[in-house]
C-alpha positions in Angstrom: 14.6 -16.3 -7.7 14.1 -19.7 -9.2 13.7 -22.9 -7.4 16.7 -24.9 -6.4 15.1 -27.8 -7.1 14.9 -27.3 -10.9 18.4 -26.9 -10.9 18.9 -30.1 -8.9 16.5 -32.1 -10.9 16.1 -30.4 -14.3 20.2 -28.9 -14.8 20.1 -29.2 -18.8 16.8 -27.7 -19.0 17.7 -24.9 -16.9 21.0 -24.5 -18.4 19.1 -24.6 -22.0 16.4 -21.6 -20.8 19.5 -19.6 -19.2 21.2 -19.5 -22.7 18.1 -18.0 -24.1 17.6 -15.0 -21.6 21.6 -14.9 -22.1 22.6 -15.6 -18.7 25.7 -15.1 -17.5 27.6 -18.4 -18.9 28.6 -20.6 -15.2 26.1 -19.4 -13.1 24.0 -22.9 -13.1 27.1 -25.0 -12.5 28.0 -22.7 -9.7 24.6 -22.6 -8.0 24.6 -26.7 -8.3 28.2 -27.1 -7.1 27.2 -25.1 -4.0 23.8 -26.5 -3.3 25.9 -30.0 -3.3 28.7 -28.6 -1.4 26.0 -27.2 1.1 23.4 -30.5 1.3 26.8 -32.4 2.4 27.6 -30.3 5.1 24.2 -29.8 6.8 23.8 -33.6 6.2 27.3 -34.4 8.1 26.1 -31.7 11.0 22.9 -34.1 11.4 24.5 -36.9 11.5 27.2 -35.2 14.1 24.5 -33.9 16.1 22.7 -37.3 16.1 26.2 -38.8 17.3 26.4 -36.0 20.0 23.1 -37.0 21.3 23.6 -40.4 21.4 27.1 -40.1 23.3 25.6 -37.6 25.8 22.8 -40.3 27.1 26.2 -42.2 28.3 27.6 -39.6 30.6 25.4 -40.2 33.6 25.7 -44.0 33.5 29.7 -44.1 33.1 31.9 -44.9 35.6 33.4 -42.2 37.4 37.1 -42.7 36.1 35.9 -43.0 32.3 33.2 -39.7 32.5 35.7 -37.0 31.9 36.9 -38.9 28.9 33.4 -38.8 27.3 32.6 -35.4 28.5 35.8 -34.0 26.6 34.9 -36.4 23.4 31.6 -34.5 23.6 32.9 -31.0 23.9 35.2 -31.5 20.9 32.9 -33.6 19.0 30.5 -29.6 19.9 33.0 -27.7 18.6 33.4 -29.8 15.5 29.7 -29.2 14.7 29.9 -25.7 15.6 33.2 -25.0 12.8 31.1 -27.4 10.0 27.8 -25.8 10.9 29.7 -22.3 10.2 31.0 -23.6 7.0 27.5 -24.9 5.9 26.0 -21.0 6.8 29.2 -19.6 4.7 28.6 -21.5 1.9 24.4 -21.5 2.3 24.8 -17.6 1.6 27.4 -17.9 -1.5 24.7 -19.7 -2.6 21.9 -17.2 -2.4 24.2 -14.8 -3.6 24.5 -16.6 -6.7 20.7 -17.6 -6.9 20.6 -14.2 -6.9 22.1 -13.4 -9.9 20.4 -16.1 -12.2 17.5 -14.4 -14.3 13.6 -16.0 -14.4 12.9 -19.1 -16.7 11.3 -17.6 -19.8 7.7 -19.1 -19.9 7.5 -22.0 -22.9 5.3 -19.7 -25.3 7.9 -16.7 -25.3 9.3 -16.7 -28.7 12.9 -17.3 -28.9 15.2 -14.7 -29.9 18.9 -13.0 -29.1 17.2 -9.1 -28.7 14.6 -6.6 -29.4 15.3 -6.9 -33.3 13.4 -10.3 -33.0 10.9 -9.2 -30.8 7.4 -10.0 -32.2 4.3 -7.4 -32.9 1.0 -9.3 -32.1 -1.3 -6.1 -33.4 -1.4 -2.7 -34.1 -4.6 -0.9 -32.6 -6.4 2.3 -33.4 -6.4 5.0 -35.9 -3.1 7.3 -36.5 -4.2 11.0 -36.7 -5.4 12.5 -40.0 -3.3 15.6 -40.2 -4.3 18.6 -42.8 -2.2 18.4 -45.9 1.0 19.8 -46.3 0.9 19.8 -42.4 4.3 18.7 -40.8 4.2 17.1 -37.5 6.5 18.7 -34.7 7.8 17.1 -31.6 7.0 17.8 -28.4 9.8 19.7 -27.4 8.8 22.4 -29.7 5.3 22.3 -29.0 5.3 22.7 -25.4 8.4 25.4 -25.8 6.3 27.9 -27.8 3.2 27.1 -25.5 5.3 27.4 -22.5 4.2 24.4 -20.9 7.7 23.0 -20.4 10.6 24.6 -19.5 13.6 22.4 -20.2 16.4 25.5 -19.1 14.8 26.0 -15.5 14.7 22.3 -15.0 18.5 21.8 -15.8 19.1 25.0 -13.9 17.6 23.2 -10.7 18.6 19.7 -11.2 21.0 19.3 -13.9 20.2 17.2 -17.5 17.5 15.4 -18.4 15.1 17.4 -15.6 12.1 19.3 -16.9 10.1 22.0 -15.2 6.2 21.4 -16.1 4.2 24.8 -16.4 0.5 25.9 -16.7 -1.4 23.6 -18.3 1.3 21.4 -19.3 1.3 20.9 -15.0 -2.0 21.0 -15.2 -1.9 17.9 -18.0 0.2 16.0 -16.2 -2.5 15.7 -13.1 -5.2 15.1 -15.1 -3.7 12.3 -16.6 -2.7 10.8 -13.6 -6.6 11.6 -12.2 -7.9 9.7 -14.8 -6.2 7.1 -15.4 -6.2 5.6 -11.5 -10.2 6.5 -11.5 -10.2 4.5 -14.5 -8.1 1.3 -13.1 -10.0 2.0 -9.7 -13.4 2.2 -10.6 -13.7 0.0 -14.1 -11.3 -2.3 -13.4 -11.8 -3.1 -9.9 -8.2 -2.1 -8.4 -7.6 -0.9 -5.2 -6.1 2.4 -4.8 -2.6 2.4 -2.3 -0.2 5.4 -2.2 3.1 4.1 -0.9 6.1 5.7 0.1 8.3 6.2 -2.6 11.4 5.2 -0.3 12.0 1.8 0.9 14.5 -0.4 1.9 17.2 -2.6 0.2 15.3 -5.6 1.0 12.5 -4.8 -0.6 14.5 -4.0 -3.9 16.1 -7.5 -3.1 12.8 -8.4 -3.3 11.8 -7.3 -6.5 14.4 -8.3 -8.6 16.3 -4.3 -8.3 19.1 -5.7 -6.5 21.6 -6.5 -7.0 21.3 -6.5 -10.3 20.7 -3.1 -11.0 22.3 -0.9 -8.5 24.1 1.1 -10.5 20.2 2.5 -12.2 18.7 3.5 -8.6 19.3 6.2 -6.3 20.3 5.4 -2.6 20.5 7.8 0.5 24.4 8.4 1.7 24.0 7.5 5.0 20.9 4.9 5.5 19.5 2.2 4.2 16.9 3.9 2.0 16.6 4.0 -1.7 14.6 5.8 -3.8 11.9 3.8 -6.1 12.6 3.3 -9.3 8.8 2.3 -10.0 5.8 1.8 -7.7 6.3 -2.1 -8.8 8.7 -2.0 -5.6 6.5 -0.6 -2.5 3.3 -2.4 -4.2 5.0 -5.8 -4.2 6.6 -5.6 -1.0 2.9 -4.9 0.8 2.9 -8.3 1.3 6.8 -9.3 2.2 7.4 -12.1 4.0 3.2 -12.8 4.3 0.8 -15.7 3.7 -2.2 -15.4 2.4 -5.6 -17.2 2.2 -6.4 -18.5 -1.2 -9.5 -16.6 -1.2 -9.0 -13.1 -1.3 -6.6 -14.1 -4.6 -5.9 -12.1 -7.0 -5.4 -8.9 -4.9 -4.9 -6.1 -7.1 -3.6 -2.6 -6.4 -3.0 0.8 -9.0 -0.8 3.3 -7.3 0.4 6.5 -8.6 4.1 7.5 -7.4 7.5 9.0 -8.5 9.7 6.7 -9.9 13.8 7.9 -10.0 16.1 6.3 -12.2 19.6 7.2 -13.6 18.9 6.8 -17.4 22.5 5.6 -18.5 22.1 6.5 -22.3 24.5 5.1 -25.1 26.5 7.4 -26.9 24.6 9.1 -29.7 21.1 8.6 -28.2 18.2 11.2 -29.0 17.7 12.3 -25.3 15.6 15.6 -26.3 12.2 16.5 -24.7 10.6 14.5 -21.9 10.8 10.8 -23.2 14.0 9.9 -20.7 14.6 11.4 -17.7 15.9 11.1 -13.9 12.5 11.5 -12.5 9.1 10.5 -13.9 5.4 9.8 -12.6 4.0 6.7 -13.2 0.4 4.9 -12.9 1.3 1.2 -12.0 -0.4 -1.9 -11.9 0.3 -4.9 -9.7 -1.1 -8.5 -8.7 -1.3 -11.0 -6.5 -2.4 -14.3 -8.3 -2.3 -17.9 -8.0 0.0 -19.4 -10.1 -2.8 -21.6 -12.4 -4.4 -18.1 -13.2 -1.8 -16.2 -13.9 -1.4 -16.2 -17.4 -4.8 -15.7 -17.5 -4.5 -12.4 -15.2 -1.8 -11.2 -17.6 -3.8 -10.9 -20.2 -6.7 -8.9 -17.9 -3.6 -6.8 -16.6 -2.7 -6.3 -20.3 -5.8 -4.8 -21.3 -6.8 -2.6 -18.5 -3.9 -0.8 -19.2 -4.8 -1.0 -23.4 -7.8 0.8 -21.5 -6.4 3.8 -21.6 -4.7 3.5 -24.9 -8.0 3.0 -26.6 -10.1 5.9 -24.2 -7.2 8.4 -25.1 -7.8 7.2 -28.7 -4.5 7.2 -29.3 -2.5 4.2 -31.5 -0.3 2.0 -30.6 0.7 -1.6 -30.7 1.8 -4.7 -28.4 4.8 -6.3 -28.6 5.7 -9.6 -26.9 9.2 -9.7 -26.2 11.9 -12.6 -27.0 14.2 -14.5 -24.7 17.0 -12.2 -25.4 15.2 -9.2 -24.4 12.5 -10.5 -21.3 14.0 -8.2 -18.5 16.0 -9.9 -15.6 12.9 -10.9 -13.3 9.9 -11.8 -16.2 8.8 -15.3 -17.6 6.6 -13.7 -19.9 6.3 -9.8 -21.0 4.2 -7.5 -23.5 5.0 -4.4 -24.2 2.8 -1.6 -25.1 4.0 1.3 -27.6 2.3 4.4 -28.3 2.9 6.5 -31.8 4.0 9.8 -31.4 3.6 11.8 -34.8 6.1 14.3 -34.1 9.0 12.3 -33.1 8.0 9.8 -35.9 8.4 6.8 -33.1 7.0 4.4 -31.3 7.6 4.7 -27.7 6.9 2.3 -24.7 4.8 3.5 -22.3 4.3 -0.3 -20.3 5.8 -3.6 -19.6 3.1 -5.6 -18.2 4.7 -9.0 -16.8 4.1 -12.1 -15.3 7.0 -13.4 -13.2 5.6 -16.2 -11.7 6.8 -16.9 -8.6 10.6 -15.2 -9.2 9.6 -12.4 -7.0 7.6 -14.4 -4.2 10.5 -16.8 -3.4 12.6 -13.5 -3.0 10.0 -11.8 -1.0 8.9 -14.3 0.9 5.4 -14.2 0.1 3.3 -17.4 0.0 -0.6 -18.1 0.0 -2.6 -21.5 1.7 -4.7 -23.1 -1.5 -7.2 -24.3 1.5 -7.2 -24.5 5.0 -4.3 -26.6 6.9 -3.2 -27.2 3.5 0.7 -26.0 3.2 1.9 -22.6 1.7 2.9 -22.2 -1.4 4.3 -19.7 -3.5 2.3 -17.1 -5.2 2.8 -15.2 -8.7 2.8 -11.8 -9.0 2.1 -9.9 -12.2 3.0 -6.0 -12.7 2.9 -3.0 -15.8 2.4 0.2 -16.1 -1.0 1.5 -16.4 0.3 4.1 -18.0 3.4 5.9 -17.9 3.1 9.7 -17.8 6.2 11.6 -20.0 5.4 9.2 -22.9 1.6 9.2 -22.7 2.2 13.6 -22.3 4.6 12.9 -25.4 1.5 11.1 -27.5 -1.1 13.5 -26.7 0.3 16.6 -27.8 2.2 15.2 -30.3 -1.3 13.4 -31.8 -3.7 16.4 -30.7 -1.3 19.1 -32.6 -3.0 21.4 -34.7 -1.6 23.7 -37.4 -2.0 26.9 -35.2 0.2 25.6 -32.5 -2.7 24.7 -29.9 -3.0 20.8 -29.0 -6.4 19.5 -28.9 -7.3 17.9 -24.9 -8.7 14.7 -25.3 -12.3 14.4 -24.7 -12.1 12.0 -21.9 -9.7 14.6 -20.3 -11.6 17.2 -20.7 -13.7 17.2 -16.8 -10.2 16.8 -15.7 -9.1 19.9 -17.0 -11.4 22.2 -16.1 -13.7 21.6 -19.1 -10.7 23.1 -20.9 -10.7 21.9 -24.7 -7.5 23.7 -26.2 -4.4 24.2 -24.8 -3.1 27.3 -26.7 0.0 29.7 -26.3 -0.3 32.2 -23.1 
């Protein structure tokens, strides 16, 4: 969450940023009205508490026939503190409930806009693929059908819509990918690996920025308080819950491979074939731990490792910065990256990577000391997908199709695979 204090201090300029990320119109003036509504009464329990003390040194020297007097004056004067002390907790957690609900401050540099139609493309990178002519493109969902490496029926048999069943080498793929790409982050770009559990609890989706935003999207057990993840963002940030750190062993950076589970709530008339959207995906993630002078610097870093793979895969695509109107709830700053698939004819995101400042470590709880004795202070944390896996599948057989049928494995791929170089019909 944001700090009270730029509400206190800064309420037009807060107000102003809010408008941009199109907050919900109130929420400042509500969060100010209750901070000053909740300053007054811890402020009047201090002062009756200071009072209390004061009156209670004169018990033992009062004469006998005036000490009851006091003693009742003191109880009630108890029990006054104790209602007003109640009030101030009350309103102390409408507070945080609304603080809650406020979105991140969109960093200065973020270009102002109402939605992704004014979203801005920095560069387009690589080369698109050089098809023979008179060759026409398919999508994936006919590629991997006649090469039985997907099976869309079986999956919606099991599971419902919008489940897949991966098959052969299209299983086979899938691993690979997911192989490479955390050797990659692990041993070029110095991450270290974790493998969390891909349930947690509501507090770490508190955390995060989830909840309470976005219930509605995640998955929860019936009858515990267990959700599922909706990204690896969520076990990898809350490693450190409610920690401080030492200044030194900044940035900490993890990859992690998990599951993610989301329910894709899709607008009417939206192209939901093949693999692009679906319940349940695997992702490669990327996270840090970063103090806050660096951490538009460790954006950048997180940025490109993931670019990594784009540019290994040799694959095109293209980065995005995002506007105010479409930054997600928790970000101050976000790039997205977007790979081309040639048979769907569309970009397609495959990363966010985002630096929310210290949204998520005031939520979280996580602080680091900038030198010994010295006080803690709130970390930033920085997150994106390094990548993720139906859309990268998506790119590489819809880029590495060839006439016959067969898709073409990516040479970086290939040790992963078995030394396998085609994937052809079976």
């Amino acid at each position: 969450m944001i700090d009270i204090k730029l509400i206190r201090e800064n309420t037009e300029a807060v107000r102003e940023a809010m408008e941009k990320v199109g907050a919900e119109p109130g929420l400042i003036d509500r969060a100010k009205e209750l901070d000053e509504r909740w300053r007054e009464k811890n402020a009047e329990v201090e002062r009756m508490r200071a009072r209390l003390n004061r009156e209670s040194k004169k018990v033992k020297s009062a004469p006998k026939d005036v000490r009851q007097s006091i003693i009742d004056d003191l109880r009630s004067l108890g029990d006054k503190i104790d209602s007003l002390n109640a009030e101030a907790d009350s309103t102390g957690s409408e507070l945080r409930d609304v603080m809650l609900n406020i979105p991140n401050m969109p960093d200065p540099d973020v270009p102002v806009g109402k939605g992704e139609e004014e979203n801005v493309v920095l560069r387009t990178e690589g080369t698109f693929p050089d098809f023979e002519p008179g060759f026409q493109p398919r999508p994936h969902w006919d590629i991997c059908t006649e090469l039985g490496i997907i099976d869309f029926e079986r999956g919606a048999k099991i599971s419902g819509s919008r489940f897949y069943v991966l098959m052969r080498n299209g299983a086979k793929l899938q691993r690979a990918l997911i192989s490479w790409m955390i050797d990659l982050h692990v041993s070029q770009h110095g991450y270290t690996e974790v493998y969390p559990p891909a349930i947690v609890q509501e507090k770490c989706l508190y955390g995060t920025g989830n909840l309470p935003k976005f219930a509605e999207n995640l998955y929860k057990d019936a009858e515990e308080d267990l959700w599922l993840i909706p990204t690896a963002e969520v076990p990898l940030t809350n490693l450190h819950r409610e920690e401080i750190l030492s200044a030194e062993d900044l940035p900490l950076c993890y990859t992690a491979y998990t599951p993610c589970f989301r329910r894709e709530k899709m607008k009417a008339g939206t192209d939901v074939r093949g693999i692009k959207r679906g319940h349940q995906f695997d992702k490669v993630e990327l996270m840090k731990y970063v103090k806050p002078e660096n951490s538009n610097a460790e954006l950048e870093k997180l940025l490109d490792n993931a670019e990594e793979v784009c540019r290994r895969l040799e694959l095109p695509y293209r980065i995005t910065q995002m506007c105010t109107g479409d930054l997600s709830f928790v970000a101050a700053k976000k790039y997205d990256i977007e790979i081309w698939a040639a048979g769907c004819e569309e970009w397609l995101e495959v990363s966010s990577c985002s630096n929310f400042r210290d949204f998520q470590a005031r939520r979280a709880e996580i602080r680091y000391r900038p030198a010994p004795q010295e006080k803690p202070e709130y970390l930033h944390t920085i997150n994106g997908s390094g990548l993720a896996l139906p859309r990268v599948m998506i790119a590489v057989i819809e880029n590495y199709q060839q006439p016959d049928g067969s898709v073409t494995v990516p040479d970086i791929l290939r040790p992963y695979m078995g030394g396998l170089e085609k994937i052809c019909e079976t």
